[in-house]
C-alpha positions as CSV (number, residue, x, y, z in Angstrom):
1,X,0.0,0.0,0.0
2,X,0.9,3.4,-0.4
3,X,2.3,5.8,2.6
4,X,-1.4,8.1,2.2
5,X,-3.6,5.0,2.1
6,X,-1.7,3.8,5.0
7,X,-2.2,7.1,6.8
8,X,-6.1,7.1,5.7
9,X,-6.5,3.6,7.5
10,X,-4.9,4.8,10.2
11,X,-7.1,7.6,10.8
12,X,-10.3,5.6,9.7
13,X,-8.9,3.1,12.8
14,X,-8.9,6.0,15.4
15,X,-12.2,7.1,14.7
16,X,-15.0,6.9,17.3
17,X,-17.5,5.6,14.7
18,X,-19.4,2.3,14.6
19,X,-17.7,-1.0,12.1
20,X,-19.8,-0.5,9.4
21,X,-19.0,3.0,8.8
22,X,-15.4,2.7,9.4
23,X,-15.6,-0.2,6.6
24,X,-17.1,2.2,3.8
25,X,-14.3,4.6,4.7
26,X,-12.0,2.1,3.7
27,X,-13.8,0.9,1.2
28,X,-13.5,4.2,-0.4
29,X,-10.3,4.9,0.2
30,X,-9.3,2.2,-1.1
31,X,-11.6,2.4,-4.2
32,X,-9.8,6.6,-4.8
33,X,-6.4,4.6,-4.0
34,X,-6.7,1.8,-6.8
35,X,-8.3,4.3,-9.0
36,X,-7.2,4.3,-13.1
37,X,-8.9,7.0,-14.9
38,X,-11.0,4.2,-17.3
39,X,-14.4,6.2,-16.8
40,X,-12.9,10.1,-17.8
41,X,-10.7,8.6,-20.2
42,X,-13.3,6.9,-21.7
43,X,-15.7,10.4,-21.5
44,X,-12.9,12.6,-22.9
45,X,-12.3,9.5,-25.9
46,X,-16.0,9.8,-26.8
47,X,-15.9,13.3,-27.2
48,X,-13.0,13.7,-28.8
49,X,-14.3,11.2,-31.5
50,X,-17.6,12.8,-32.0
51,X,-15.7,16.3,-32.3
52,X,-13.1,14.7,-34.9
53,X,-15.7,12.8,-37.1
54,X,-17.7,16.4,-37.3
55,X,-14.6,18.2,-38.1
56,X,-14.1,15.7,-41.2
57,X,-17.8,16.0,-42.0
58,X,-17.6,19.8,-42.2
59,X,-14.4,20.3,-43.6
60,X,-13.8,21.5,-46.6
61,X,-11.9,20.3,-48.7
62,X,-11.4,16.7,-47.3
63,X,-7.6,15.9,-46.6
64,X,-5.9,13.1,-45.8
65,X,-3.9,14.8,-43.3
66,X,-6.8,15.7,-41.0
67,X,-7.8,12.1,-40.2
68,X,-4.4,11.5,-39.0
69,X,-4.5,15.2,-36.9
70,X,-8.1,13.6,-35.8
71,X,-6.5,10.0,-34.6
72,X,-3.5,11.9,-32.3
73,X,-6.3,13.8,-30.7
74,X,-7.9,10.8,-29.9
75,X,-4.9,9.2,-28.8
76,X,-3.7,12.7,-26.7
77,X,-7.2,13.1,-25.1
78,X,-7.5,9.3,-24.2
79,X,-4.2,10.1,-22.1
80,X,-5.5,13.3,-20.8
81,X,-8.5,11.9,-19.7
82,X,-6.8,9.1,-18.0
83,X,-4.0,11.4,-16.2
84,X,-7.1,13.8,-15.2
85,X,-9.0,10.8,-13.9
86,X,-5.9,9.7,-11.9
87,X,-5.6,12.9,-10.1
88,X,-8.5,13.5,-9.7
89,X,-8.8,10.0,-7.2
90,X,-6.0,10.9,-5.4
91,X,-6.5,14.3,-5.0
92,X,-9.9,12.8,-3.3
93,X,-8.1,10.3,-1.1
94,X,-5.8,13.3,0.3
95,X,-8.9,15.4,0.8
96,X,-10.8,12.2,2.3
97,X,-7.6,12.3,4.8
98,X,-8.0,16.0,5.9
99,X,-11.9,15.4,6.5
100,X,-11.4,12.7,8.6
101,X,-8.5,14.4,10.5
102,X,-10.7,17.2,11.0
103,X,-13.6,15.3,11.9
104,X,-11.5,13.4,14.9
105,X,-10.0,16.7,16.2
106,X,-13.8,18.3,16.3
107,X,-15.1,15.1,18.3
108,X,-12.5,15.1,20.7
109,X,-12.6,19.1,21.1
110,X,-9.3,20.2,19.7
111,X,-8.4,22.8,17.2
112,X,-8.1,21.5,13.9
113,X,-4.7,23.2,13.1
114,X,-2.1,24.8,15.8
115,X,-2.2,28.5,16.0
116,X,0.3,30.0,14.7
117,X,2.6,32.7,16.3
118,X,3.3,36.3,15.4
């Protein structure tokens, strides 16, 4: 496992919170952890090949050259949509963290972050 899915279970271990809840927190976690970017990769491939096929339909005159322009935008927003999707997951995990960091110091009373001096 990774060092912030480690930290995440950590967390999820010390909270006051019933089995069942504390499973779906690491359920999730571990769902953002093991994430691949399939679903917006496959969202940005769709549009990019609607948005390619109309550009060929509409332009004028037909070259030869623009379907192989169309097929690397395919390719380049296939990738895009994976690395997007990929951040995106983990981006959620760290946030996921914080929450739940934030939501044990509330329970127990204590300030979220130290204060900071002068």
């Amino acid at each position: 496992m990774s060092r912030i899915l480690d930290e995440v279970c950590a967390v999820i271990a010390r909270l006051p919170a019933d089995d069942q809840e504390k499973s779906q927190l690491r359920e999730t976690a571990r769902r953002y952890h093991r994430a691949c970017g399939c679903a917006l990769s496959g969202v940005f491939l769709i549009v990019a090949i609607v948005a390619s096929a109309a550009w060929l339909i509409v332009a004028d005159p037909f070259r030869w050259s623009l379907t192989a322009v169309c097929l690397v935008g395919i390719f380049c927003s296939g990738l895009l949509g994976k690395a997007i999707g990929i951040g995106w997951a983990k981006a959620r995990l760290r946030l996921l963290h914080h929450s739940l960091v934030r939501r044990i110091a509330s329970e127990r009373g204590l300030p979220c972050r130290p204060a900071r001096s002068g």
